[in-house]
NUKEVEX-109418 format. One line per field, with one value per residue (C-alpha): residue number from 0; residue in one letter; x, y, z. Coordinates in Angstrom, 2 decimals, always signed. Each point is the difference from the previous one (the first is absolute). Example, Ala and Ser with C-alpha at 12.3 -4.5 7.8 and 13.67 -1.06 7.14 Angstrom:
2
k (0 | 1)
r (A | S)
c1 (+12.30 | +1.37)
c2 (-4.50 | +3.44)
c3 (+7.80 | -0.66)
***
This chain:
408
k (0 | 1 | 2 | 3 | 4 | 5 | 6 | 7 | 8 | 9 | 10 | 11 | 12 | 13 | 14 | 15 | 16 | 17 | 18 | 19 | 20 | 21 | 22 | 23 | 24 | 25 | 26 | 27 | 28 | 29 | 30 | 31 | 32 | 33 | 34 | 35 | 36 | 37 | 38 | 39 | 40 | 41 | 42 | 43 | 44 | 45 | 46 | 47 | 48 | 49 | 50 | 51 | 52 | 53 | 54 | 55 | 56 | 57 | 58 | 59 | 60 | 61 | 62 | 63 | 64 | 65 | 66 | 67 | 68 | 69 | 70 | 71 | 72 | 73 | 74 | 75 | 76 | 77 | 78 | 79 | 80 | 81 | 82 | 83 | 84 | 85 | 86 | 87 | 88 | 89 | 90 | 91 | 92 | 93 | 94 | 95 | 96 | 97 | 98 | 99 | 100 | 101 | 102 | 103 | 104 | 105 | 106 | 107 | 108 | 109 | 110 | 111 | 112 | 113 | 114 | 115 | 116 | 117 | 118 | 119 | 120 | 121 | 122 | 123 | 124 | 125 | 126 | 127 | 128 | 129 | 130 | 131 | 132 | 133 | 134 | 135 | 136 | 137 | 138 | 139 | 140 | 141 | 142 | 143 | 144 | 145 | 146 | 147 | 148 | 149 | 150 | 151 | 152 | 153 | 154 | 155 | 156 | 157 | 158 | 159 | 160 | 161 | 162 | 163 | 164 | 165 | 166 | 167 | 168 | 169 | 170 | 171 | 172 | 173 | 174 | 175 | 176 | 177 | 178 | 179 | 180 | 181 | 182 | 183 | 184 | 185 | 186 | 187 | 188 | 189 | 190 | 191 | 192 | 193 | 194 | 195 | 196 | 197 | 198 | 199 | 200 | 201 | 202 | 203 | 204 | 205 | 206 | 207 | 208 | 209 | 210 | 211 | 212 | 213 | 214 | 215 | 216 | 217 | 218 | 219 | 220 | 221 | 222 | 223 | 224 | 225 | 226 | 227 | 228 | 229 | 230 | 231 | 232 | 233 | 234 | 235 | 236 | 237 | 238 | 239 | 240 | 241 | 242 | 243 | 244 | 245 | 246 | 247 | 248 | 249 | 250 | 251 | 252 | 253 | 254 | 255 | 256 | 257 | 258 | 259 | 260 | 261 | 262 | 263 | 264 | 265 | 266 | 267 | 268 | 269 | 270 | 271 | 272 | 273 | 274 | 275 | 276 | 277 | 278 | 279 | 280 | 281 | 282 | 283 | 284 | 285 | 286 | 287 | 288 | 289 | 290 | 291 | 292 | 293 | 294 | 295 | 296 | 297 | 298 | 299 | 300 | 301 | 302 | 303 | 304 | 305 | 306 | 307 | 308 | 309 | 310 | 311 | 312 | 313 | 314 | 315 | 316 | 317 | 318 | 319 | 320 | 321 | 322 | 323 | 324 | 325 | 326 | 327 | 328 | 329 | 330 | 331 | 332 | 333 | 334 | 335 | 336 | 337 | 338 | 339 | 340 | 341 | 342 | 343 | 344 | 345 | 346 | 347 | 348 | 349 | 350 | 351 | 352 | 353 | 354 | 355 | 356 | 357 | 358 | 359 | 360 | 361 | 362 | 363 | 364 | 365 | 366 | 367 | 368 | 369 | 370 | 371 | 372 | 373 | 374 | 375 | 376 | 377 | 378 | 379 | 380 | 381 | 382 | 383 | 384 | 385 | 386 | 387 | 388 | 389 | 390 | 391 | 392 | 393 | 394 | 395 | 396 | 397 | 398 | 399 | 400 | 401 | 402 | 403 | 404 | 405 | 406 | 407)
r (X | X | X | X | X | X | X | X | X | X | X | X | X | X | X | X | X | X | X | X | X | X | X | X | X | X | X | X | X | X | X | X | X | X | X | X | X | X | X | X | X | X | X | X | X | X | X | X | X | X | X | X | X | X | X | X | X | X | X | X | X | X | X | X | X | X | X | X | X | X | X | X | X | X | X | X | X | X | X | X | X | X | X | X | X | X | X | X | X | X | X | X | X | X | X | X | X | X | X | X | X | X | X | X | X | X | X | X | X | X | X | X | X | X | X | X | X | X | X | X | X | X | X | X | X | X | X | X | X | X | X | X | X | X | X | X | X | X | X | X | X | X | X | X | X | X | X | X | X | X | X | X | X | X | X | X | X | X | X | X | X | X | X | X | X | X | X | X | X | X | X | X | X | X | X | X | X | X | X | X | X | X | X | X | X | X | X | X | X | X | X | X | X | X | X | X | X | X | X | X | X | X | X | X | X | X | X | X | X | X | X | X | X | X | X | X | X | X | X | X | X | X | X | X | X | X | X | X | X | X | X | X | X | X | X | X | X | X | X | X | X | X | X | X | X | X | X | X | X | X | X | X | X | X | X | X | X | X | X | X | X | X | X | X | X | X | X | X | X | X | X | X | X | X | X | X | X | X | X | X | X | X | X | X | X | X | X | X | X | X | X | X | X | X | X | X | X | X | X | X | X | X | X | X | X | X | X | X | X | X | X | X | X | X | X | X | X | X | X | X | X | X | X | X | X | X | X | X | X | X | X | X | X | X | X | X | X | X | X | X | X | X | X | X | X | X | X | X | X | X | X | X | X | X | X | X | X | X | X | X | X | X | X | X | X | X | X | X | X | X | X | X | X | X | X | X | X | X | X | X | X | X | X | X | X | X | X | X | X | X | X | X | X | X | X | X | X | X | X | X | X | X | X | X | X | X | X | X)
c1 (+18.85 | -1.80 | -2.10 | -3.69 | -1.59 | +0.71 | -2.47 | +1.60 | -2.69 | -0.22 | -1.38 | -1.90 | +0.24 | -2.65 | +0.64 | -1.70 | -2.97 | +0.24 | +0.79 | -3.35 | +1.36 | -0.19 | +2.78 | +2.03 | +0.40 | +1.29 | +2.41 | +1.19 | +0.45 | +1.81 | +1.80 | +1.14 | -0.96 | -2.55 | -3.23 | -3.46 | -0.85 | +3.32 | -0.56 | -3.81 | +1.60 | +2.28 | -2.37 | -2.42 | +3.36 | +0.12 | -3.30 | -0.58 | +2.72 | -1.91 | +2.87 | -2.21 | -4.02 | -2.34 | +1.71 | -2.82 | -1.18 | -0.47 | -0.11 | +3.00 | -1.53 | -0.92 | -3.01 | -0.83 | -0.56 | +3.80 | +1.59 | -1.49 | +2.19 | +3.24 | +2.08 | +0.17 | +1.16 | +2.97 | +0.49 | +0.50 | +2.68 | +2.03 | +1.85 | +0.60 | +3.77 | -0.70 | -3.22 | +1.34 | +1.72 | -2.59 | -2.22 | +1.75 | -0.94 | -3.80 | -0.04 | +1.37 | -2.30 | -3.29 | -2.69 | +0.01 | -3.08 | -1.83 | +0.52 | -3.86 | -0.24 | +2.06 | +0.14 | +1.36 | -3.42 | -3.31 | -2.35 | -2.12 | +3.14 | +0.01 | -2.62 | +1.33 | +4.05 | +1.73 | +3.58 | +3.11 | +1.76 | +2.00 | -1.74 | +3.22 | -0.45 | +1.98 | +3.44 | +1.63 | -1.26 | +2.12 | +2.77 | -1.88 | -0.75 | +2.39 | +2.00 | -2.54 | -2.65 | +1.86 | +0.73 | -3.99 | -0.80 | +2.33 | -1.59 | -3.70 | +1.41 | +1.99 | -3.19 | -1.89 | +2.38 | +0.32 | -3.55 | +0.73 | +2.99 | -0.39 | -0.30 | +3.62 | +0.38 | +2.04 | +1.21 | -0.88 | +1.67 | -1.50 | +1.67 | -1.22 | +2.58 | +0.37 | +2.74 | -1.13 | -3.45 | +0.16 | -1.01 | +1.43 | -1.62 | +2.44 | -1.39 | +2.13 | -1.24 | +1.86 | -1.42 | -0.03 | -1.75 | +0.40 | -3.25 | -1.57 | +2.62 | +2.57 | -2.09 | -1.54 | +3.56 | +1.26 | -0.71 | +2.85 | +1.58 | -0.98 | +1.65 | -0.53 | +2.94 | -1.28 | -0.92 | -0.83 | -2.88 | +0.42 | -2.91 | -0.09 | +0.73 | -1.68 | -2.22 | -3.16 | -1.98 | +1.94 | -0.31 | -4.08 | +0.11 | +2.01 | -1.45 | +3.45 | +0.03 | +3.57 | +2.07 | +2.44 | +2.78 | +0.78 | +3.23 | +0.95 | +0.95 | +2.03 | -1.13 | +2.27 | -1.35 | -3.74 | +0.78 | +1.31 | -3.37 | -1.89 | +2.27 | -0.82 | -2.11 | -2.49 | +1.66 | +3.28 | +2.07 | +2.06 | +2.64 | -0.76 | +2.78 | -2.25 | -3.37 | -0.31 | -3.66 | -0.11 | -2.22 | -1.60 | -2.70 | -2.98 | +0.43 | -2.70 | -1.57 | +1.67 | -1.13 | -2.19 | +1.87 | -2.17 | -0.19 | -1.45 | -2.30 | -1.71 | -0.93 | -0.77 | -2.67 | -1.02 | -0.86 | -1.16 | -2.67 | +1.60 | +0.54 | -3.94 | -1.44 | -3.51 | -0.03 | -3.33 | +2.15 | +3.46 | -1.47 | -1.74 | +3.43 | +2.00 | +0.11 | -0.09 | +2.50 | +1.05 | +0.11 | -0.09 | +3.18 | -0.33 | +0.14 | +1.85 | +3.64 | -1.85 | -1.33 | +3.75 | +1.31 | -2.45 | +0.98 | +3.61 | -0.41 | -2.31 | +2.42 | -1.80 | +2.38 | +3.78 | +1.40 | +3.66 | +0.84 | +2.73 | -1.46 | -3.52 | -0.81 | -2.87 | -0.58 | -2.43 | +1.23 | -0.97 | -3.57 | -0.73 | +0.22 | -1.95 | -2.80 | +0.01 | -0.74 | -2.26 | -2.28 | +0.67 | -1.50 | -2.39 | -2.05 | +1.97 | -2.15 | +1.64 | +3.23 | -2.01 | -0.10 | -3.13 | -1.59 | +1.05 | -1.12 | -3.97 | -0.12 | +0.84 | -2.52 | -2.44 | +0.82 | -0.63 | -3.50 | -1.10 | +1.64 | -1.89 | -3.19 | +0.14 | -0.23 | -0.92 | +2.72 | -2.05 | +0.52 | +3.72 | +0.80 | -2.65 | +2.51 | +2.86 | -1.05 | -1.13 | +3.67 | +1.10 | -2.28 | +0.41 | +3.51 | +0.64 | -2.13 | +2.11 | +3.42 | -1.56 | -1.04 | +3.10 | +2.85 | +3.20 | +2.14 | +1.74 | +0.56 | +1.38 | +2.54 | +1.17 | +0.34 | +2.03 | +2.62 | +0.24 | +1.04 | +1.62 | +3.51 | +0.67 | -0.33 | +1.78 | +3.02 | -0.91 | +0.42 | +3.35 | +1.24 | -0.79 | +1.27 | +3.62 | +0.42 | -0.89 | +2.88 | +2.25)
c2 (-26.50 | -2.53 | -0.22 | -0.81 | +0.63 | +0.22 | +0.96 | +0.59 | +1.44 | +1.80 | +3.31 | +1.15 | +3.83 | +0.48 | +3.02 | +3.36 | +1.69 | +2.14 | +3.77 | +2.63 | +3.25 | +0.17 | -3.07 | +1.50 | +3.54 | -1.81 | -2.08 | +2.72 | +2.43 | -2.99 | -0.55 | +3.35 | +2.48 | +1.72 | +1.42 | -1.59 | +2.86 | -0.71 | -3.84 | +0.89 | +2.04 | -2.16 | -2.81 | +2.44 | +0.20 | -3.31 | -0.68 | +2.71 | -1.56 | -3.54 | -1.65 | -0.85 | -0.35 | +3.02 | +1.10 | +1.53 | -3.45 | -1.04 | -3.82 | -2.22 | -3.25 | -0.31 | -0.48 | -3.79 | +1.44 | +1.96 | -3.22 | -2.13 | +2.48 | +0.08 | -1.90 | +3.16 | +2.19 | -2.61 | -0.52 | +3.66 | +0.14 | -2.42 | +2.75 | +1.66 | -0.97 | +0.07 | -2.31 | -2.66 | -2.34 | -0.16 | -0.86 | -2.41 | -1.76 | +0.97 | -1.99 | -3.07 | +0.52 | +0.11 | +1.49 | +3.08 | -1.95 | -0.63 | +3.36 | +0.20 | -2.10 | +1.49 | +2.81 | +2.20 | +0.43 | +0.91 | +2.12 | +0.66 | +1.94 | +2.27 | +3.06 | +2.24 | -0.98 | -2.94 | -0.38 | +2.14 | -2.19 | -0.04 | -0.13 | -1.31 | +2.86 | +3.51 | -1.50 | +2.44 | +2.85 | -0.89 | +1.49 | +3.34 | -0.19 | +0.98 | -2.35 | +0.06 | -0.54 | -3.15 | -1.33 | +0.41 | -1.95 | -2.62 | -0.46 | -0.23 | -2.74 | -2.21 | +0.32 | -1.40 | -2.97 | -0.72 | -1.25 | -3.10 | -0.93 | -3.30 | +1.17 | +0.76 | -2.50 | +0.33 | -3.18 | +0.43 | -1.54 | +0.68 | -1.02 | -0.52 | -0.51 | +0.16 | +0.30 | -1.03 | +1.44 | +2.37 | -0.47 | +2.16 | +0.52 | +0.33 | +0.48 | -0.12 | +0.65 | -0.20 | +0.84 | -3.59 | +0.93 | +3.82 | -0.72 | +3.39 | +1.47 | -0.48 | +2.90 | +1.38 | +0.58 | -1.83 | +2.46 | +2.17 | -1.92 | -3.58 | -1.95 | -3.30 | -2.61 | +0.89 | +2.19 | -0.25 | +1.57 | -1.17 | +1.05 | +1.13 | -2.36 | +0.12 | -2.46 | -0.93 | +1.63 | +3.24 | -0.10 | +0.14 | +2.74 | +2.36 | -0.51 | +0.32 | -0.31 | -0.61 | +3.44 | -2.83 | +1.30 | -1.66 | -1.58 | -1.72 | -3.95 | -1.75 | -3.52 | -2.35 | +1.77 | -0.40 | -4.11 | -0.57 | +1.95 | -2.09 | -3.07 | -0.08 | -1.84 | -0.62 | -0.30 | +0.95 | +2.07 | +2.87 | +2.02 | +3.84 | +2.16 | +2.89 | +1.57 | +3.61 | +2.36 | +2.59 | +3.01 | +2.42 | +2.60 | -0.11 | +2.64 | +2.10 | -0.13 | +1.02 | +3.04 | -0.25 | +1.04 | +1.00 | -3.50 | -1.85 | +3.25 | -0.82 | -3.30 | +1.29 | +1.99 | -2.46 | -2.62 | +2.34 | -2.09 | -2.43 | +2.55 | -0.15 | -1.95 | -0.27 | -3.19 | +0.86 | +3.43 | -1.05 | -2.44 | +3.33 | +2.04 | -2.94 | +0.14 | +4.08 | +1.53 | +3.13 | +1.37 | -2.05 | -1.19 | +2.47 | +2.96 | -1.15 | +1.24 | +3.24 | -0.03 | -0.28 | +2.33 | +2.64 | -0.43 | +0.25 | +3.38 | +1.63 | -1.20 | -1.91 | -3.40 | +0.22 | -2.28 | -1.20 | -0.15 | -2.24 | -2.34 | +0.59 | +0.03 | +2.30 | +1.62 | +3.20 | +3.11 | +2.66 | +1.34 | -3.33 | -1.41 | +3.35 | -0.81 | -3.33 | +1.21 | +2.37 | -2.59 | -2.75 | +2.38 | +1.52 | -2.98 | -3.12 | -2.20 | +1.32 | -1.47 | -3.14 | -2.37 | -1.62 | +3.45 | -0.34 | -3.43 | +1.02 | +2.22 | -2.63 | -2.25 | +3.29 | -0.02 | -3.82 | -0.10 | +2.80 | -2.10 | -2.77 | +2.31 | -1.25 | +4.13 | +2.88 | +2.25 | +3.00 | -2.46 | -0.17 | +3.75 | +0.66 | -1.98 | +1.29 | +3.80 | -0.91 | -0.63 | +2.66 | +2.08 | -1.07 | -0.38 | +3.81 | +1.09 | -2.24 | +1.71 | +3.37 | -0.34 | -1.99 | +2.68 | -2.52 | +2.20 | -0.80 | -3.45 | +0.55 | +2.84 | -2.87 | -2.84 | +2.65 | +0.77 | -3.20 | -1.14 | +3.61 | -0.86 | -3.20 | +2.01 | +2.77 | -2.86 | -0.96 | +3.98 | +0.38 | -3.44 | +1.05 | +3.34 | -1.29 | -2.48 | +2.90 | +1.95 | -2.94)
c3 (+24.51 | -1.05 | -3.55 | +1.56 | -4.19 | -2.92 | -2.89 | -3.56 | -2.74 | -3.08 | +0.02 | -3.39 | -0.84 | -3.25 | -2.67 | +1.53 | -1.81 | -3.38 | +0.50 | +0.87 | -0.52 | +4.43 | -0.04 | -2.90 | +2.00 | +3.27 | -1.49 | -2.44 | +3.24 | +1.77 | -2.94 | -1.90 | +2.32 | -2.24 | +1.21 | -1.08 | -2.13 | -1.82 | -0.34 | -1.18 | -2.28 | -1.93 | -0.09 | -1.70 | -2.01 | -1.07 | -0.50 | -2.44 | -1.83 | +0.42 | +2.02 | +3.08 | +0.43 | +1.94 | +2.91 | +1.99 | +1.62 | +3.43 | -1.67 | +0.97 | -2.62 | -3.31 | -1.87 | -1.47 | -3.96 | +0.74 | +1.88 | -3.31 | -2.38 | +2.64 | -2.52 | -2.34 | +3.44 | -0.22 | -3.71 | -0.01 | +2.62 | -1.33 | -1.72 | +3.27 | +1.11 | +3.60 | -0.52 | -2.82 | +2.35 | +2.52 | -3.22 | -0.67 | +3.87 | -0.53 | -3.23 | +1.82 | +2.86 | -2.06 | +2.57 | -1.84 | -1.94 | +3.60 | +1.22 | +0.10 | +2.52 | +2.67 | +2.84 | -2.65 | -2.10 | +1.61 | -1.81 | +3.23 | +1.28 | -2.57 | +0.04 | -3.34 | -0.86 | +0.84 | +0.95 | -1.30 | -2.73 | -2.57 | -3.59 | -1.59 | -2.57 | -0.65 | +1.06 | -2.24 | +1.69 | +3.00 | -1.21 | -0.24 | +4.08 | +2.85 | +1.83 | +2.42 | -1.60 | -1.54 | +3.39 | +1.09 | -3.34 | +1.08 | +3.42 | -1.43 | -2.68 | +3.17 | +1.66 | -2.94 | -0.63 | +3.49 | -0.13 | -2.50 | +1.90 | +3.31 | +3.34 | +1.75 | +2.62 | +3.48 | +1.80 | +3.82 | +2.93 | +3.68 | +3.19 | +3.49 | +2.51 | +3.46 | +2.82 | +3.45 | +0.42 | -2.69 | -3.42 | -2.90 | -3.62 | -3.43 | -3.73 | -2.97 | -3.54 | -3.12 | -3.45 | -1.58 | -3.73 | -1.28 | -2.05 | -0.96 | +1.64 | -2.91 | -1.91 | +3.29 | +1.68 | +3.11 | +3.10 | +0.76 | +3.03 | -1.38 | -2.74 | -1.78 | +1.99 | +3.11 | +2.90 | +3.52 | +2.30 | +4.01 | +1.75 | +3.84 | +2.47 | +3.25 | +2.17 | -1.45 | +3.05 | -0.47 | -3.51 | +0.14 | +2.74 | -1.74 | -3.32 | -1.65 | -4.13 | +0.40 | -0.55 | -1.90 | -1.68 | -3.42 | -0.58 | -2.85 | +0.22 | -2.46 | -1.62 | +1.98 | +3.28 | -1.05 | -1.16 | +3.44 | +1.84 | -2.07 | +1.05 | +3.54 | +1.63 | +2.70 | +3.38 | -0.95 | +2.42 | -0.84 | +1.48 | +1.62 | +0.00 | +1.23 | +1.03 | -0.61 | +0.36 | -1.91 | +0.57 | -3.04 | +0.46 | -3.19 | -2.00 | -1.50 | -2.93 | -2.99 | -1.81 | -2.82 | -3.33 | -2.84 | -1.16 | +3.40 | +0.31 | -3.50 | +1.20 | +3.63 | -1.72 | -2.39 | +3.09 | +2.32 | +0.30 | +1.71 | +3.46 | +0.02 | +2.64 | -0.53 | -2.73 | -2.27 | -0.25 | -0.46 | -2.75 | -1.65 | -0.51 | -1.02 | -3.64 | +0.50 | +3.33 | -0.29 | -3.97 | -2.84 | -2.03 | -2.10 | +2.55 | +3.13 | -1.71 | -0.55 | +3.76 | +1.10 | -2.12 | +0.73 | +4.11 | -0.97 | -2.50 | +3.07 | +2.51 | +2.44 | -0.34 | -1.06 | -2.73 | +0.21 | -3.93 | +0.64 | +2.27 | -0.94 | +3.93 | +1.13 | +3.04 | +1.29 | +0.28 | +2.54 | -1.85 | -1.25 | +4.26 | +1.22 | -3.19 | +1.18 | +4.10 | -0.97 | -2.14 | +2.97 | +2.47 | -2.01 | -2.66 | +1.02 | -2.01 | -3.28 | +0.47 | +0.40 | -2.99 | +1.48 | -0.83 | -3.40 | -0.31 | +1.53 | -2.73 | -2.63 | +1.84 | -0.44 | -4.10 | -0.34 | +1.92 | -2.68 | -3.08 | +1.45 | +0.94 | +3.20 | +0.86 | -1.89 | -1.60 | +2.25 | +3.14 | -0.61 | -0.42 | +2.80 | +2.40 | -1.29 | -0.03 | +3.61 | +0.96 | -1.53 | +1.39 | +3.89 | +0.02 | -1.31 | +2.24 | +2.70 | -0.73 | -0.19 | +3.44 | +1.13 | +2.34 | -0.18 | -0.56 | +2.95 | -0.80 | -3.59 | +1.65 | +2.08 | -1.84 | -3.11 | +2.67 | +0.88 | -3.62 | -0.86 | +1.48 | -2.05 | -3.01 | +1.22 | +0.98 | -3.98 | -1.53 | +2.20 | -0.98 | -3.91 | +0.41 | +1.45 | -2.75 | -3.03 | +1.63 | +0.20)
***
């Protein structure tokens, strides 16, 4: 094989956005297993007991007047064990003073609350909060810190090589500079001396054909391994003990758990294709973050989706598939967020009196109006009967599977 380029570069990986309550949910569902009505919850919890700022908020920033204040957030922490040595490293670094003046602070991002926080206040009350509740507090305040810490920075190698006609591609990656990720965490699977990521090799032709991301299978690399990849050179010529192909099938989607569901719904907007639309529903989707917990929790308790309490995974059940067939068949357009987002549009051309308030309900009673009358007329009876036996047997397979293991 012989090394046809080389390119070595550093990779920059900045701190992530503060905490909106949609954020806090998914990671606390990844994280804990808890359900969003649970993580809303205790963060009501703690912010009745002025540990953390408003949790209601779609806002991921901060406001300039709180970002000019921030140093009290801090001062306040520093009697917080898990937060005093990482104090310590934001005093050295300084930009806590210019936080005004970076991605982290935009008033024209926020519409009523800015981001979740810690105040730096009420640290006595932790001890008066479950253990959970003490480990959700803990993720808001990394979160928080993680903002006045450098970027983390990965040290890239790619290789082109090529044996006879065929040209192969290789990309290694080790994590150079934890930066933010000292409070943050290092991502399971990665740690700070090194770690390796070779990408799919194939020709360059087949590569663009197939549109392959590289199914690449991580695999860690040690330091003197990594000093000689980034040792070699143009032109050099090494040694193949084998060529192998492997084959893999994709795989589906994962199911949404009732973390990735919460932030499904709150960019909904984003499945819109019509652009003045999808632009309308952005700040909105489906519920606000005050009520999408509530919307989940509601299709749970009426059993139309199941929730996994250990896993926090979520699928339909049998009534909540036929409910969805018979709407499908019946109104499609509400299970389209574009609907949604018209109706929004509707609300801001009266705010702006672009329309009358009579206009608006005019069109909207309209809808109502012709679509009743559509599925009183509709005979599709047929069709439903179909497509519930064709779903009825996987759930049967499910009650017969569940009904084994209860007498195991």
């Amino acid at each position: 094989a012989v090394l046809e380029k080389i390119e070595k570069k550093k990779e920059k990986k900045n701190p992530p956005l503060l905490y909106n309550l949609a954020e806090l949910q998914n990671d606390c569902s990844k994280r804990f297993k808890i359900s969003p009505d649970e993580t809303l919850r205790i963060v009501q919890e703690l912010y009745e007991k002025k540990l953390v700022t408003y949790p209601r908020t779609d806002a991921r920033v901060l406001s300039t007047a709180v970002a000019k204040e921030i140093s009290r957030n801090l001062n306040g922490l520093s009697k917080y064990p898990m937060a005093a040595p990482y104090l310590k490293d934001i005093q050295a670094f300084g930009n806590y003073k210019e936080l005004a003046k970076t991605r982290y602070v935009n008033d024209k991002q926020i519409t009523d609350h800015y981001a979740i926080i810690p105040t730096g206040q009420g640290l006595n009350a932790l001890s008066s909060v479950a253990p959970t509740a003490h480990r959700v507090y803990d993720l808001i305040v990394r979160r928080f810190l993680s903002i006045f810490y450098p970027p983390a920075v990965y040290q890239k190698v790619a290789i082109v090589s090529s044996i006879k006609e065929e040209r192969f591609f290789s990309n290694f990656k080790v994590l150079a500079e934890e930066g933010y990720l000292k409070v943050a965490g290092v991502p399971k699977g990665r740690n700070t001396s090194a770690k390796g990521k070779p990408e799919g090799s194939m020709k360059e032709e087949e590569e663009k054909e197939s549109g392959a991301d590289g199914a690449e299978e991580e695999q860690g690399l040690d330091t003197a391994l990594f000093e000689v990849i980034k040792s070699l050179k143009k032109g050099a010529v090494l040694p193949v003990r084998a060529l192998n192909i492997k084959e893999g099938e994709t795989s589906p989607p994962k199911r949404y758990n009732s973390g990735s569901i919460i932030l499904a719904m709150e960019n909904a907007g984003q499945l819109i294709e019509d652009e003045d639309l999808r632009a309308q529903i952005k700040g909105s989707g489906i519920g606000t973050s005050a009520t999408r917990a509530e919307i989940l929790k509601k299709l749970v308790n009426i059993e139309y989706l199941a929730l996994n309490k250990k896993t926090q995974v979520l699928t339909p059940t049998q009534m909540g598939e036929m409910i969805y067939d018979v709407v499908s068949d019946s109104i499609r357009p509400l299970l389209n967020p574009a609907l949604t987002a018209s109706w929004e549009k509707g609300l801001t051309m009266v705010a702006d009196g672009v329309i009358t308030p009579e206009e608006y309900m005019g069109k909207l009673t309209d809808f109502v109006g012709r679509r009743t009358t559509a599925v009183r007329s509709l005979n599709n009876q047929g069709v439903l009967w179909r497509q519930f036996q064709a779903t009825e047997e996987f759930y049967q397979k499910k009650t017969k599977q569940s009904n084994a293991k209860n007498k195991e």
